[in-house]
N, C-alpha and C positions, 0 to 999 in steps of 0.2 A: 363720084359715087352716087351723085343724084338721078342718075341716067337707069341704075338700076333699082330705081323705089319709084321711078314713073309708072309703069306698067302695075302698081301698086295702090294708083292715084294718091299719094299720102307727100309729095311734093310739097304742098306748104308747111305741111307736119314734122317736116324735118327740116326746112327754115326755121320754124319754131325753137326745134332741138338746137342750133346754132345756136339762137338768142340767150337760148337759157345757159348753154354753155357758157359765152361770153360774160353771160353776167355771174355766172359760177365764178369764174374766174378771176373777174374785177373785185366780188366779195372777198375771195381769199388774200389777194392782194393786199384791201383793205386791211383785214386781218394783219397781215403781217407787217404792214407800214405803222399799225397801234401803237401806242406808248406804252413802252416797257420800262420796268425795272430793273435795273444791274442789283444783284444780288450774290453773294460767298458761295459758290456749291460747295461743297463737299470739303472744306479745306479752303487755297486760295485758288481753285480753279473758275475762271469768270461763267457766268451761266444765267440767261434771261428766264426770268416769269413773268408770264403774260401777266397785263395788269386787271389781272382777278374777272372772269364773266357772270360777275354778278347783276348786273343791270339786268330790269325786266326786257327790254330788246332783247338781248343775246339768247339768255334764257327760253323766250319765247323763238328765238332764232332756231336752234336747236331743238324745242319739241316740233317743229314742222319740218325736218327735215326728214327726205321718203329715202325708205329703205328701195332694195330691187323690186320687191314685192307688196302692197298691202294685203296684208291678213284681213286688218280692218272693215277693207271692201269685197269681201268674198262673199256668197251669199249665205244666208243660215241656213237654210237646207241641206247645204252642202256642206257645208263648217261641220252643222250636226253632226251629218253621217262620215266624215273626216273623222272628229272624235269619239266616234263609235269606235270604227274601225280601228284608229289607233291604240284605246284602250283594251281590244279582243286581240290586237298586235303584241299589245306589252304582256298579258296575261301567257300568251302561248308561248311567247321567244323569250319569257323571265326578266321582264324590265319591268322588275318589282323591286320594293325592297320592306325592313319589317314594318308594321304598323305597329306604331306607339298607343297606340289605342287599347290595343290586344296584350293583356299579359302572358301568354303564350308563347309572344313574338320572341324569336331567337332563342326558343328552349328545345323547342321539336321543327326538326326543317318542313315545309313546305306549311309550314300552320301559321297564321297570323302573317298575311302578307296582302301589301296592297301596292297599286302601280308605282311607279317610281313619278317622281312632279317632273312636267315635261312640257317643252312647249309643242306645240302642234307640228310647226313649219320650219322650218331651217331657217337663220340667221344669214343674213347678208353680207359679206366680207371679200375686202380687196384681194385677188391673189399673189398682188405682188409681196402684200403684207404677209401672207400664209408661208410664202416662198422662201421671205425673212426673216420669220422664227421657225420654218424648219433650218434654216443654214443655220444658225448660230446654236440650233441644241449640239450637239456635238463639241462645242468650243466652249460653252458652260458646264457639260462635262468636264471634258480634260481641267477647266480650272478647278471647279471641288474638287476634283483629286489632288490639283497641284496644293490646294490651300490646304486641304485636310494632311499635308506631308510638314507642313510649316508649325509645327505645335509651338514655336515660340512666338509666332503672330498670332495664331488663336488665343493664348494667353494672355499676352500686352493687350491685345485690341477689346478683349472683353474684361481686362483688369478691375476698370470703375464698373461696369455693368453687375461683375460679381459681389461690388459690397453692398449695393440696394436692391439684387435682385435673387432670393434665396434659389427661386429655382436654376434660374444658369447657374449659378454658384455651385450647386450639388453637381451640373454637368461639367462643369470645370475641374471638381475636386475627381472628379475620375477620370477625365481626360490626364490630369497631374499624375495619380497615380499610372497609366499606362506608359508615361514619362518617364516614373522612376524606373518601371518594370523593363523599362527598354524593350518594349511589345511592338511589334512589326504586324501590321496588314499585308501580310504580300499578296493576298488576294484580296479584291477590294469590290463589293459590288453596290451599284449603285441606280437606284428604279426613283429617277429626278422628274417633275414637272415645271415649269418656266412659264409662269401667268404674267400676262399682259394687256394691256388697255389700248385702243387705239383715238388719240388725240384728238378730237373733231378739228382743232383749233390748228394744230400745228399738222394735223396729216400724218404723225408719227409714231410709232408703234413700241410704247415706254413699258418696259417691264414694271410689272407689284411686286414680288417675287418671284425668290427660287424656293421650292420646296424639296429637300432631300430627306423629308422621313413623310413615310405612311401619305403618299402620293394618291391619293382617293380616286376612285371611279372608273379607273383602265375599262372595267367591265360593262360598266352601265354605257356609258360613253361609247361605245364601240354598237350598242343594241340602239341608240336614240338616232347615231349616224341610218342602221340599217332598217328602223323604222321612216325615218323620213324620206329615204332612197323609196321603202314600199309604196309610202304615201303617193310620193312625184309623178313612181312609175302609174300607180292606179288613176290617180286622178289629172294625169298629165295634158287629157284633151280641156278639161277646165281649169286650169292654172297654169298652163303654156309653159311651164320650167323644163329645164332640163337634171332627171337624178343624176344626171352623171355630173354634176359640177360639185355633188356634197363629195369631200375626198374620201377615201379608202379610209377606215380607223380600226386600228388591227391592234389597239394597246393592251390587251386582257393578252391576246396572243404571243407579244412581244415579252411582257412583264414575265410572261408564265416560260418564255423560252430560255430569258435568263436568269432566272431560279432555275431552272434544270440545268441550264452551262455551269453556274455556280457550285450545285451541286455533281457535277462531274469533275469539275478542276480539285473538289474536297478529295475525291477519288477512295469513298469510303464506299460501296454499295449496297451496306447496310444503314446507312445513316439517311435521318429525313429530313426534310424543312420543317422549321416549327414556326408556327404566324403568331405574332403575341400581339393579345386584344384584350381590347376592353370588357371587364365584367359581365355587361349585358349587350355585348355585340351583336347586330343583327344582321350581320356576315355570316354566312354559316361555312366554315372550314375546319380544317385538323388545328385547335389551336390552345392555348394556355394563357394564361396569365400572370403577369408577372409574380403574383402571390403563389399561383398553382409552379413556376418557377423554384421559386426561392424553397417551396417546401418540398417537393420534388427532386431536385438538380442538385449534382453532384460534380468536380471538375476532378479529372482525373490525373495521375501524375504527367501523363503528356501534353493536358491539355485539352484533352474531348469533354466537352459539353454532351453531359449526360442526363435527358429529363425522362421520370418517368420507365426507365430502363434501355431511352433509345438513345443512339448517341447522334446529334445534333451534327447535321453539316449545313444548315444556312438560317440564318434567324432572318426572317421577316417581320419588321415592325410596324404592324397597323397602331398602334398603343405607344405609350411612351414620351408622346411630344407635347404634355401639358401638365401643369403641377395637380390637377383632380388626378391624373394617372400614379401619382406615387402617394397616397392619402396615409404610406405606415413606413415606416425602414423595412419593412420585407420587399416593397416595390422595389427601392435603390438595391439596398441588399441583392437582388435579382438583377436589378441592371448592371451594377457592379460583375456578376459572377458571369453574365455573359461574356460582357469587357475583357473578363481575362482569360477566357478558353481560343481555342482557335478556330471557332467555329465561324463562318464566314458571315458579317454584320451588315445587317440593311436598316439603315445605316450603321456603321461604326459610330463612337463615341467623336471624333474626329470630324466623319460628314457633315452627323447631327448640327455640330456646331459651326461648322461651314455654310448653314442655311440660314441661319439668327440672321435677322434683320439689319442687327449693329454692325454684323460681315459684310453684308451688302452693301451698307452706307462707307463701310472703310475702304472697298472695293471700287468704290466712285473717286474716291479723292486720288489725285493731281498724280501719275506714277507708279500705283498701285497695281494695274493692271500686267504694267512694265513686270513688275519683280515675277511674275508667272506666267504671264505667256511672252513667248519672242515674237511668232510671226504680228507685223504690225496691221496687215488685213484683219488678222484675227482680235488684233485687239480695238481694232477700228469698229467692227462688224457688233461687239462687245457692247463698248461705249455707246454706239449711237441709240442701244436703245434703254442705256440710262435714265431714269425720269433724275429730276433734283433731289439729292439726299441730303441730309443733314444733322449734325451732332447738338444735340440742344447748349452745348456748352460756346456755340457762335451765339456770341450777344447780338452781332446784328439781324440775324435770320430770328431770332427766338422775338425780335423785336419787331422786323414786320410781319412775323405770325401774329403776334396778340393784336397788331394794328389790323390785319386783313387774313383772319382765320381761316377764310373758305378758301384761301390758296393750297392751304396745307393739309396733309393727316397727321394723324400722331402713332406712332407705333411703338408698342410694347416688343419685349421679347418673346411673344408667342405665337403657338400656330392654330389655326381652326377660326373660322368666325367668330366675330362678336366681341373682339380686343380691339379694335384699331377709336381714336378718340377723332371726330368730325365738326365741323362749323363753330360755334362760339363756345362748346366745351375745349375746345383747342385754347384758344384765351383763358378758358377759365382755369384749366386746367396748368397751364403756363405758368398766368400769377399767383398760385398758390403754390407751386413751383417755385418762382421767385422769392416770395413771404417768406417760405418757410426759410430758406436757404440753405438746402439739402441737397446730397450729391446725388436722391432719387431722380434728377435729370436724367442719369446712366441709364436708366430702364430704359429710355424711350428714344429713338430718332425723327424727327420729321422728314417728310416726303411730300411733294409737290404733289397736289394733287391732280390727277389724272379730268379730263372732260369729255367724255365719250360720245358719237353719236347717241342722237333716243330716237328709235325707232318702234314702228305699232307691231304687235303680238298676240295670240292669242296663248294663254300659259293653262295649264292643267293640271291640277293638285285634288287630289282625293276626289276625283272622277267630276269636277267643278270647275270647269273655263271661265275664263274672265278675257276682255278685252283689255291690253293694257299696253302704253306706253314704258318702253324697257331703257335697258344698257347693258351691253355684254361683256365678258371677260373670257379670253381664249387664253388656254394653257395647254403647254406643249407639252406632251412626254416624252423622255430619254432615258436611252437604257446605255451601262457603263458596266465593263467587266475587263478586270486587269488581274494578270497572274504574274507578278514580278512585273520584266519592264515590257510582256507580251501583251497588250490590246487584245481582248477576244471581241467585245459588245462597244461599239461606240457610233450611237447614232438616235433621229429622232425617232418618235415610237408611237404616235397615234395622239390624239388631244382630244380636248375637253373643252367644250362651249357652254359657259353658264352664263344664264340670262335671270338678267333681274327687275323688277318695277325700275323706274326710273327714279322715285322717290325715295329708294330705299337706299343704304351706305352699304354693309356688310355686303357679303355675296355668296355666304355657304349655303352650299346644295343641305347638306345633311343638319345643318343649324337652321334649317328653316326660312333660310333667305331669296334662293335663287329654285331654279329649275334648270334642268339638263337642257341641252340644247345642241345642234352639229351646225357647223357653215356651208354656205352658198356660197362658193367663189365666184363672184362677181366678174363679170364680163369685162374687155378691154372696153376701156368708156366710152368710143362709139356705139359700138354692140348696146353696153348698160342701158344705155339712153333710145338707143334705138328703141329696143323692146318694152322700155316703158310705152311709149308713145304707141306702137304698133298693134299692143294687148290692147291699149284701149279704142285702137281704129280698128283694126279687124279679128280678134277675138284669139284668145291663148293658142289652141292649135296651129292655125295660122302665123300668128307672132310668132312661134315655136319654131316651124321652117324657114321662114324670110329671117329670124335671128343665125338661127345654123346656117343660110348660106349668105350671111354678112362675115361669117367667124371664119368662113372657109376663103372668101375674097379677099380678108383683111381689113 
């Protein structure tokens, strides 16, 4: 290959690229020849943790590691008029969302709105990895279905969870009741996202969760991809990328196609979808609240879910997945009367609980897998991208957590930013755990904690850029629609790139943590590396063609 980067003169510059290769390669090695520790996953399945990258080396390892692209090094002229334009992008194409600043916001549409937090430039990411969370959304579908069909594993599995944890408890006691009622979902639909971290350490692509209620951002997410595609294309002769590597993100499309199959399988055509949100939503849609619910809604002897005088054929749940959401008995009261209509649940009472945390950790141990899916690819495909789970009721894990906290997180039973417990409150939090000697362990499971590339950025919130070192989290969406044993929807459905400081734990976009973001798929690694070296020998445009006819040669 070096015969055709002569005429290039850049010959020694890809010697260069060799060397660094090699020594890429002899580091990871390292890596992986490191001393580990054997520790219980999940049950008794054996399972190493790296032993913990807490040393200032590693540390420091990782903030100098380069993304495809520095943002860092673009010039501010250009950066400027970058987030000019992208901010007069978000304004026109609706990648806003409400401002909290403004009491207005979310009462009258189009009043009280400001850009959506975003980073400027697309995120770097391997394709092979993109490749392998789109194959396995479709196979973590089919298993919430299959789990959500097992109500006597939902029950046993969150048995202890429900005595110290009021709120799965209230989800449990209506799950119980649709037990008694011998209430069948034959239609079942299901609008899931699947967030994951990609290892720095191990190269591997470990799920955080699954999420099967009120799945946030199809919309916004699908406008940051097509802002960044404008960016690329515009300023393509000075940043040498190519738009076409950000993928296709069509999830607002997808989401909204299956709410309408949904509501055809209902096969009412007077009936509507009703979105249930939160009091002060700054969503703006046709929606109610669980309270506007409970005083409104009526169930009729067949079974129609009546609000408001329209009969209900698909509930969509933006609301509902946190105990601030039920602050009286008219909320449950409401989620109860859904529960028992037939009107088709996003999620059901069954999914909901299919996504808890504690499901996922029971879903890890030794066989589990087995009991719901057959094909063994599929449960391979599964597995591998299991991070460590764990039951705090394993004495030895609970015990090198307190000894080496920053291995671990600690997770509650809840969904939304700003739950999960990090670094020495993991200890603290543990031995008062212990002290007390209360079965409040059940609330929580541990989880290996994730080590993500840090990469440079530039992020933009309330029209104010900042240079920052990050770490991203990519989440996949999937759409699921089943009418008896017919499959209609089953497949991936667009994602979600959220980029956060590096400094920071949590990562909600709408908690205030993160900003939106879309991927770069990353070049085969000769490519990758070539273009590094090439931008800075003869200048983006340039890179930009001798890159494209490296990808066409192979």
């Amino acid at each position: 290959m070096l015969t055709q980067f002569r005429v290039f003169g850049v010959k020694e510059k890809i010697c260069i690229l060799k060397g660094c290769q090699e020594r890429r390669r002899d580091r990871l090695e390292f890596q992986h020849h490191r001393k580990r520790c054997t520790v219980s996953m999940a049950g008794n399945a054996p399972s190493s943790v790296a032993a913990l990258k807490c040393s200032a080396g590693v540390k420091e390892e990782l903030e100098t590691q380069k993304s495809i692209f520095d943002p860092h090094g673009v010039d501010p002229n250009l950066v400027g008029k970058m987030e000019y334009d992208a901010l007069v992008w978000s304004s026109l194409h609706g990648l806003v969302v409400g401002d909290r600043a403004s009491q207005m916001s979310g009462r009258l549409p189009g009043v009280g709105l400001v850009h959506a937090p975003i980073s400027l430039l697309p995120m770097s990411f391997p394709e092979s990895h993109w490749k392998q969370a789109c194959e396995v959304a479709p196979i973590f579908n089919e298993l919430v279905d299959r789990v959500s069909l097992d109500a006597k594993f939902l029950q046993e599995a969150l048995s202890r969870t429900k005595k110290v944890d009021v709120f799965t408890s209230r989800l449990l006691d209506i799950h119980a009741k649709m037990i008694d009622m011998d209430k069948k979902e034959e239609i079942r639909l299901g609008l899931h996202r699947s967030d994951y971290m990609l290892d720095e350490q191990t190269n591997l692509l470990l799920q955080i969760e699954l999420n099967t209620i009120s799945s946030s951002f199809p919309g916004l997410s699908c406008l940051v991809s097509e802002l960044h595609r404008s960016l690329l294309h515009q300023f393509k002769q000075h940043l040498g990328l190519d738009p076409e590597r950000i993928p296709e993100n069509n999830a607002v499309g997808q989401f909204a196609a299956a709410l309408y199959k949904a509501w055809a399988e209902y096969n009412n055509p007077r009936s509507v979808v009703m979105v249930v949100v939160q009091p002060e939503e700054r969503n703006i849609s046709i929606r109610k609240t669980l309270a506007e619910i409970d005083a409104q809604g009526e169930l009729l002897p067949d079974g129609t879910l009546v609000v408001d005088g329209e009969a209900v054929a698909v509930v969509y749940f933006r609301a509902g997945y946190a105990p601030t959401d039920y602050p009286s008995e008219s909320e449950w009261s409401a989620r109860l009367l859904i529960e028992q209509s037939c009107a088709i649940k996003c999620p059901s009472i069954a999914y909901h609980l299919a996504g808890t945390k504690k499901i996922q950790q029971e879903l890890a141990k030794p066989n589990q897998l087995e009991r719901f899916l057959e094909n063994k690819d599929d449960i391979a495909k599964v597995r591998k991208c299991f991070a460590g789970l764990w039951s705090l009721d394993d004495s030895s894990i609970v015990k090198d957590a307190i000894q080496r906290p920053g291995l671990y997180v600690m997770k509650p039973q809840r969904e939304g930013g700003g739950n999960n417990i990090y670094g020495d409150d993991v200890r603290l939090a543990l031995q008062r755990l212990e002290k007390e000697g209360m079965e409040e362990d059940a609330a929580y499971i541990l989880m290996q904690r994730i080590f993500p590339t840090i990469s440079p950025a530039i992020l933009i919130r309330e029209g104010v850029s900042h240079k920052e070192h990050v770490i991203s989290e990519l989440g996949v969406y999937a759409t699921y629609l089943r009418n008896k044993t017919n499959v209609i929807m089953n497949g991936q459905s667009g994602y979600l790139m959220r980029t956060k400081v590096s400094s920071s734990n949590e990562g909600g976009v709408a908690a205030g943590f993160a900003v939106l973001d879309s991927i770069y798929l990353r070049c085969p690694f000769t490519t990758y590396y070539c273009h590094i070296f090439l931008n800075e020998i003869v200048g983006g445009q340039t890179s930009a063609l001798i890159t494209s006819t490296i990808r066409k040669i192979g």
